[in-house]
KEVO-348968 format. One record per residue (C-alpha): x, y, z; residue number from 1; residue in one letter. Coordinates in nm, 2 decimals. Layout:
      u      v      w resi resn
      X      Y      Z  NUM    A
...
***
This chain:
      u      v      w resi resn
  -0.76  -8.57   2.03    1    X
  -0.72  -8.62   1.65    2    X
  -0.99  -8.46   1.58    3    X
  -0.93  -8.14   1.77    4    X
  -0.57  -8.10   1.61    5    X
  -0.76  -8.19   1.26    6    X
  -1.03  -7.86   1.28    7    X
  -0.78  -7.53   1.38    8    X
  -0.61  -7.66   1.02    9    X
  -0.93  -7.72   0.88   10    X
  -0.97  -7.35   0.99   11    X
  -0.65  -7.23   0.86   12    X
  -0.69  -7.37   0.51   13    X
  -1.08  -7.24   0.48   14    X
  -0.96  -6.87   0.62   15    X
  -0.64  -6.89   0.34   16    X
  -0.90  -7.00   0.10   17    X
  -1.10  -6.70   0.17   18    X
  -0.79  -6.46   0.15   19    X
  -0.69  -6.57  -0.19   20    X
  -1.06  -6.53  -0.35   21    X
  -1.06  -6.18  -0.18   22    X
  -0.92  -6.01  -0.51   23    X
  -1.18  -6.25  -0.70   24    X
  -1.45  -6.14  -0.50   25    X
  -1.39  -5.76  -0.57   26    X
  -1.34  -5.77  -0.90   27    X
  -1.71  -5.95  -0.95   28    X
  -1.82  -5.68  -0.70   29    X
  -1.74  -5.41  -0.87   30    X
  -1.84  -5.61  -1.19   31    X
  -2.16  -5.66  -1.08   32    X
  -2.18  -5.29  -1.08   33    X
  -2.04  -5.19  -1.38   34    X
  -2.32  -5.02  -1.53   35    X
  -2.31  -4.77  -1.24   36    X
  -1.92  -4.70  -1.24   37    X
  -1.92  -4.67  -1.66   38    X
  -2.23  -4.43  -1.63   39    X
  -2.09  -4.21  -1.39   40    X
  -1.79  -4.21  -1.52   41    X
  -1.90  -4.15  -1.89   42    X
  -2.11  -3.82  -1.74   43    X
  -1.78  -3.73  -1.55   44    X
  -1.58  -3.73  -1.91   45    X
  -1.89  -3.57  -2.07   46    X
  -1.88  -3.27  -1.81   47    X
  -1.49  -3.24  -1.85   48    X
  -1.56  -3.19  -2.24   49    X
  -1.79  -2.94  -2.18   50    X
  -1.55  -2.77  -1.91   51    X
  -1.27  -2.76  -2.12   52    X
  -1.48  -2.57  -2.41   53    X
  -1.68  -2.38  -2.20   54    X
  -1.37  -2.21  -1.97   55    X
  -1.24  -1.90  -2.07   56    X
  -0.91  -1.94  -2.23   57    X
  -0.62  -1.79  -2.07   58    X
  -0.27  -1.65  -2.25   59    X
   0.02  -1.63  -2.06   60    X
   0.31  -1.34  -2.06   61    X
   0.62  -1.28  -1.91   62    X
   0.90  -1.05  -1.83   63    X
   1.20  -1.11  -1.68   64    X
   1.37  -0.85  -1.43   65    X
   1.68  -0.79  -1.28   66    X
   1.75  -0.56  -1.02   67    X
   2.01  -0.31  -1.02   68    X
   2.29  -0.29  -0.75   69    X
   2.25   0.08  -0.64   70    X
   1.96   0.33  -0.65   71    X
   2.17   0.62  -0.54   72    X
   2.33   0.81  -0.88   73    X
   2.51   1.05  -0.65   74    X
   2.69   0.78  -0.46   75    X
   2.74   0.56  -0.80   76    X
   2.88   0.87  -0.98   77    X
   3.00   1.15  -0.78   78    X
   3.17   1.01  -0.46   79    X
   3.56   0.96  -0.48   80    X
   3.50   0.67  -0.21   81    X
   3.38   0.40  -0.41   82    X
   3.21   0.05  -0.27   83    X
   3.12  -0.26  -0.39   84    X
   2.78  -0.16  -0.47   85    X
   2.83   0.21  -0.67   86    X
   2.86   0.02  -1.01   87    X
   2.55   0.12  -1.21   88    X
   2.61  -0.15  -1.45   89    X
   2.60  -0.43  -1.20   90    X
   2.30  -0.73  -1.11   91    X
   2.20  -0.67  -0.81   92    X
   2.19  -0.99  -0.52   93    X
   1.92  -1.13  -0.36   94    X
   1.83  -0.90  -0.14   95    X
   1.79  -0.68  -0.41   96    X
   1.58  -0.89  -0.58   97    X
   1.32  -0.95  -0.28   98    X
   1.31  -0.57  -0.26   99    X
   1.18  -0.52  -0.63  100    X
   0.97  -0.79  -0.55  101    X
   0.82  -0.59  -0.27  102    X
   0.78  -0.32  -0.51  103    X
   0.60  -0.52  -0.71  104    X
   0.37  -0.61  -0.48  105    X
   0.26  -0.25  -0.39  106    X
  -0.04  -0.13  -0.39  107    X
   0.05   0.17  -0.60  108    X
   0.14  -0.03  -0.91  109    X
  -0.18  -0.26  -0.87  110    X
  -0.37   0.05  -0.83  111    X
  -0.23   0.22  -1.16  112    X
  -0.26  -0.14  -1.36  113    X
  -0.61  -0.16  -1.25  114    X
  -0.69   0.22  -1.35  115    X
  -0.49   0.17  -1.70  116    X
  -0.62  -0.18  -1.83  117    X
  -1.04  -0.16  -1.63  118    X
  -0.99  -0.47  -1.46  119    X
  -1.30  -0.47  -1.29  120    X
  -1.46  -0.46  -1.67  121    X
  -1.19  -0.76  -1.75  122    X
  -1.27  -0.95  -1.41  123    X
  -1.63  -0.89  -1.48  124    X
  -1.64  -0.76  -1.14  125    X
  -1.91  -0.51  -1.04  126    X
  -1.84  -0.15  -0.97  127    X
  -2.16  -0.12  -0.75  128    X
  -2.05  -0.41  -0.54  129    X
  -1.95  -0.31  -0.16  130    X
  -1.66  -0.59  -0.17  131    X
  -1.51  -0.50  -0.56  132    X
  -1.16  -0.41  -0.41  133    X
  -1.13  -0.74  -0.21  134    X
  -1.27  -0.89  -0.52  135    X
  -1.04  -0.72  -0.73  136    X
  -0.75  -0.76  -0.51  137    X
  -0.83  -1.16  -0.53  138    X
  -0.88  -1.16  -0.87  139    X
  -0.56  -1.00  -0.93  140    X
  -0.33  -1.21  -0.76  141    X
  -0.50  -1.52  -0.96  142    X
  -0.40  -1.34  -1.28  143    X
  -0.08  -1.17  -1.20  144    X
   0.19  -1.35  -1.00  145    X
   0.54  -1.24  -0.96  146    X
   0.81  -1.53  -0.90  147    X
   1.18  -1.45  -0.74  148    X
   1.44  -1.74  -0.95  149    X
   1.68  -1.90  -0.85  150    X
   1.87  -1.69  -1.05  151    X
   1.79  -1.37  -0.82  152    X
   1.58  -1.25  -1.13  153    X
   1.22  -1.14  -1.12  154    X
   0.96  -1.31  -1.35  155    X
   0.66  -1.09  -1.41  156    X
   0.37  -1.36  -1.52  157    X
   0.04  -1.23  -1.67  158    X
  -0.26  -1.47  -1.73  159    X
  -0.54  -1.28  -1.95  160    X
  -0.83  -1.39  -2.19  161    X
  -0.65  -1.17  -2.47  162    X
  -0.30  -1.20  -2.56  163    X
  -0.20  -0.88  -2.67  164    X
  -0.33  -0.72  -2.32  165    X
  -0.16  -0.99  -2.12  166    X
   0.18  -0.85  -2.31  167    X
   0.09  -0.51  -2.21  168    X
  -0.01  -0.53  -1.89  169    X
   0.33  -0.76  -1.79  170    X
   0.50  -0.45  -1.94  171    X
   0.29  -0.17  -1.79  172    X
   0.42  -0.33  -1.48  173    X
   0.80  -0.34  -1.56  174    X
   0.76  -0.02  -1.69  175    X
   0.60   0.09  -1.37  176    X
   0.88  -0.05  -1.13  177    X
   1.14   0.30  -1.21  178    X
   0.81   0.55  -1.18  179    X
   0.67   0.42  -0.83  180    X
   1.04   0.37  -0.75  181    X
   1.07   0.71  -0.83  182    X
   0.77   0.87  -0.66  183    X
   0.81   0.72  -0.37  184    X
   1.21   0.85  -0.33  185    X
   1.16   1.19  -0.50  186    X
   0.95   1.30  -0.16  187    X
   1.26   1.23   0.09  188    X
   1.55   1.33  -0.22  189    X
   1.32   1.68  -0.23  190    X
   1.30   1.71   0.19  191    X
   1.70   1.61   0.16  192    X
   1.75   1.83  -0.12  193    X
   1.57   2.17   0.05  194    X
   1.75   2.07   0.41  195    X
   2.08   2.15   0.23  196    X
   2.03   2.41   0.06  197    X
   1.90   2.59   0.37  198    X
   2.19   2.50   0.52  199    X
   2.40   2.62   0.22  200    X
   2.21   2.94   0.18  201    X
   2.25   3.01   0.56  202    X
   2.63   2.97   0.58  203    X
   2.71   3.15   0.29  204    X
   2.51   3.45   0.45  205    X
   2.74   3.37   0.72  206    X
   3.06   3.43   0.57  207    X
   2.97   3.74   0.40  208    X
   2.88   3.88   0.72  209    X
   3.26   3.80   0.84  210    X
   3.44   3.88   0.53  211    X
   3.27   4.19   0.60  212    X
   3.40   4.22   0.98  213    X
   3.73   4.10   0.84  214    X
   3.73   4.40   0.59  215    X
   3.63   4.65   0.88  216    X
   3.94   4.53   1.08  217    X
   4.15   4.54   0.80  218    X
   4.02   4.90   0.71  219    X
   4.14   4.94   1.09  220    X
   4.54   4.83   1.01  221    X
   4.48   4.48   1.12  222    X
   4.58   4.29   0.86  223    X
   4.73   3.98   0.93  224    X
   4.80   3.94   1.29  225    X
   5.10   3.68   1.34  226    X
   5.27   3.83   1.03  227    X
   5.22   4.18   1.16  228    X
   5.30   4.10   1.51  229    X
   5.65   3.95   1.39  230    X
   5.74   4.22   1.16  231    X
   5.65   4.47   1.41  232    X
   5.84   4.32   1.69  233    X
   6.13   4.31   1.42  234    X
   6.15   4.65   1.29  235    X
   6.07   4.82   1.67  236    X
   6.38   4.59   1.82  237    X
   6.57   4.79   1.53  238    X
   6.43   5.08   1.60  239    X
   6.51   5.07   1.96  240    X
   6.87   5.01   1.84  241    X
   6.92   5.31   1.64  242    X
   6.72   5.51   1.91  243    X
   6.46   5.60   1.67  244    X
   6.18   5.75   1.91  245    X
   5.98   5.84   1.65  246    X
   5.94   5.47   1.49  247    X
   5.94   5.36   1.85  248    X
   5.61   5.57   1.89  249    X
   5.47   5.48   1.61  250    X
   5.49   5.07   1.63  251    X
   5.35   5.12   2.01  252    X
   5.07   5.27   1.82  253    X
   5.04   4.99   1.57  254    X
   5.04   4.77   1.89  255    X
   4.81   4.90   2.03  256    X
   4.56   4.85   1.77  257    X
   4.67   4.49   1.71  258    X
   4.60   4.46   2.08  259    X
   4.26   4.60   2.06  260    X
   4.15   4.43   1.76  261    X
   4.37   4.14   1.72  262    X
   4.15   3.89   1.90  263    X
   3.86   3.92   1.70  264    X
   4.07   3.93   1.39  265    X
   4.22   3.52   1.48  266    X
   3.89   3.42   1.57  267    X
   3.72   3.56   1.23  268    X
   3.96   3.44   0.98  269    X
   3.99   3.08   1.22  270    X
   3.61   3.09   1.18  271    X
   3.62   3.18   0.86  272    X
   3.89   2.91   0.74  273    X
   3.69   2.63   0.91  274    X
   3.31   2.77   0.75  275    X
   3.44   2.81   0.44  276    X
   3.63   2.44   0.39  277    X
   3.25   2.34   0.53  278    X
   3.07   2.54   0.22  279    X
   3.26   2.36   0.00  280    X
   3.13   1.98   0.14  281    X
   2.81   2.13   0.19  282    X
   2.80   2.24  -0.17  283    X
   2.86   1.88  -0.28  284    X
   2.62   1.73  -0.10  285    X
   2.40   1.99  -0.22  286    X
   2.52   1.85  -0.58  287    X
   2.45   1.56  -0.46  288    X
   2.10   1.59  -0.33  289    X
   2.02   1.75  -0.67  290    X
   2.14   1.46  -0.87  291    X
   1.94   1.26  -0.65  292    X
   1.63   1.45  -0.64  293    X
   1.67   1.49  -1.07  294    X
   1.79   1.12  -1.12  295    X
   1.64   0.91  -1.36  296    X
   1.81   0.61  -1.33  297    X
   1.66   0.29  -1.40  298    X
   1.64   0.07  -1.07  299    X
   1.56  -0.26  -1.27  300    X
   1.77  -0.45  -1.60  301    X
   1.48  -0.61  -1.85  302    X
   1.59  -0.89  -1.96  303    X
   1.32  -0.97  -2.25  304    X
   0.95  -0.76  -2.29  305    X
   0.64  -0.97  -2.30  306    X
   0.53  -1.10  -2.63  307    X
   0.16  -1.15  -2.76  308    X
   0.12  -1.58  -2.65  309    X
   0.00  -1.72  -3.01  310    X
  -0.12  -2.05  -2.75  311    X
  -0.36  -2.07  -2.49  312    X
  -0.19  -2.17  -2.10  313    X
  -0.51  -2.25  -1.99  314    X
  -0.70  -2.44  -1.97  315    X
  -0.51  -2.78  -2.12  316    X
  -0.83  -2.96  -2.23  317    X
  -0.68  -3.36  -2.19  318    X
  -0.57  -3.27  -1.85  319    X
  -0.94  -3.10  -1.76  320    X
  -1.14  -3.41  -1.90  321    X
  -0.90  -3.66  -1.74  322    X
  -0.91  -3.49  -1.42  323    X
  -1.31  -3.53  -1.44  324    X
  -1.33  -3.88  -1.51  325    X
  -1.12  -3.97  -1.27  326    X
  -1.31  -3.81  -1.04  327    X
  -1.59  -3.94  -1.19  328    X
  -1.46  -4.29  -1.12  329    X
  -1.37  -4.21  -0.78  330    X
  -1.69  -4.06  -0.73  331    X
  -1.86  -4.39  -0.83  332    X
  -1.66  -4.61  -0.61  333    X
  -1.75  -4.39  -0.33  334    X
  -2.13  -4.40  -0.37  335    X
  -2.09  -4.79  -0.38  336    X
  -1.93  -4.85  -0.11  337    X
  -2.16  -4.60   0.08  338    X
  -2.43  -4.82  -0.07  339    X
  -2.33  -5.12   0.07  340    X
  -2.21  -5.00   0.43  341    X
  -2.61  -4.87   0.42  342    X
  -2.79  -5.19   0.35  343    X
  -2.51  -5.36   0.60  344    X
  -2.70  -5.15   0.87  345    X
  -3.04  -5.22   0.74  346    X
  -2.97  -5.58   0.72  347    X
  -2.85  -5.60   1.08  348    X
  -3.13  -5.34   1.20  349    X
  -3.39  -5.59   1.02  350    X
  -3.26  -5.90   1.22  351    X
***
């Protein structure tokens, strides 16, 4: 009985034993192995040197953008009714700032930077090759990255082997943002633009066609119908009075002509009234449209133009050769351990 309580701590002791030389044992393990982890780990540093030299350095440029508020110069500058957002000096908000990002992003201004700078010579990407625009597209986007802040700014980030291309190319861009911007509203501000002036054209042909009806009637002793009609009923009740025949006569003539003519005479100069206070709105939105379709106005703020880097971004050598031997080291570790787990299996294959 003593005996059987004696060996489960017996047990307990050997197994705690074993725990606490655990750590022990690893460290001779991986002691015993040390020439394998040092000379993997010493190529690993050896092939970071090499990396770090043998990568092409990269310089890095900025600019930073703010969009503006409004687009529209017409609204910002000849509307009476003015809004929140017709302030041509104002930042624009966020949502601003996500559309000049979108801008940014267009194909037309990667096109144009691509054209201007050769980036499939700067890529070293092959003009002959069937997938050079996916390749160039890629190879864009790892070189050129546009970032929206937390400040609802724009930062424009170039990455290039020369420096002073880098700060031309971030600027190309910026300065790219108003002339895409531009391109791509002058079509509609032109199709606006000729749809008013039609418009215009067409109703002032209008009312020099009834002007011209109104001066027939006129020429016909239709003047001004109420007025007439008033004085006419005023000086015939006189006439009636004195028993002037004559006059009598002669106003039932005039009547008659206001009669004949008079209801075309109110419905010209109504129409004519209401066409011509139209001509004159028309007229300013024709302004308008042409201040729109002839508008220069910047759509962006810059807040500083990219400078030639005089310092390399990438790569940072320390970080590239650490990086290795780490690895390295990992590496190491993980071909021992898949050493070990093999000769387990041949061991237990063998007895």
């Amino acid at each position: 009985m003593q005996e059987t309580l004696t060996k489960p701590r017996q047990a307990r002791r050997t197994s705690s034993a074993t725990a606490g030389e655990a750590p022990f044992d690893l460290v001779l393990f991986l002691w015993a192995r040390r020439k394998l982890i040092f000379g993997i780990t010493f190529l690993g540093l050896v092939a970071g040197v090499v990396a770090a030299y043998v990568i092409t350095p990269l310089y890095r440029s900025e600019v930073i953008l703010f969009p503006a508020i409004t687009n529209s110069v017409s609204k910002a500058l000849l509307t009476e009714q003015s809004t929140g957002r017709d302030d041509i000096l104002a930042l624009g908000d966020e949502e601003d700032s996500e559309q000049l990002l979108q801008m940014l992003h267009s194909d037309m201004i990667r096109d144009r930077v691509a054209n201007r700078f050769d980036l499939l010579a700067v890529y070293r990407i092959k003009p002959e090759s069937k997938h050079r625009n996916t390749e160039l597209r890629e190879a864009y986007k790892e070189h050129i990255k546009f970032e929206h802040t937390k400040f609802s700014s724009v930062r424009v980030e170039v990455n290039d082997p020369e420096p002073q291309r880098a700060a031309d190319i971030a600027n190309f861009i910026s300065d790219q943002v108003d002339s895409v911007w531009k391109d791509m509203a002058r079509e509609r501000a032109e199709k606006g633009l000729n749809i008013v002036r039609t418009k215009v054209e067409q109703l002032e042909k209008d009312i020099v066609a009834w002007q011209d009806s109104m001066r027939v009637l006129r020429d016909l002793g239709v003047h001004d119908y109420h007025t007439q009609t008033e004085r006419y009923n005023e000086y015939m009740g006189a006439a009636i009075v004195k028993g002037d025949q004559r006059a009598v006569k002669e106003f039932e003539e005039r009547f008659k002509v206001l009669a004949q003519h008079g209801g075309a005479y109110v419905t010209l100069q109504d129409r004519l009234f209401n066409e011509t206070k139209r001509l004159s709105i028309m007229r300013m939105k024709l302004e308008q449209a042409q201040a729109d379709f002839e508008s220069d106005l910047p759509h962006k703020f810059v807040v500083n133009k990219a400078q030639p880097a005089d310092k390399k971004s990438y790569p940072i050598r320390w970080l590239v050769v650490a990086m290795s031997g780490i690895s390295a080291f990992l590496l190491a570790l993980l071909l021992i351990v898949v050493q070990e787990n093999v000769n387990k299996v041949r061991t237990s294959h063998v007895s």
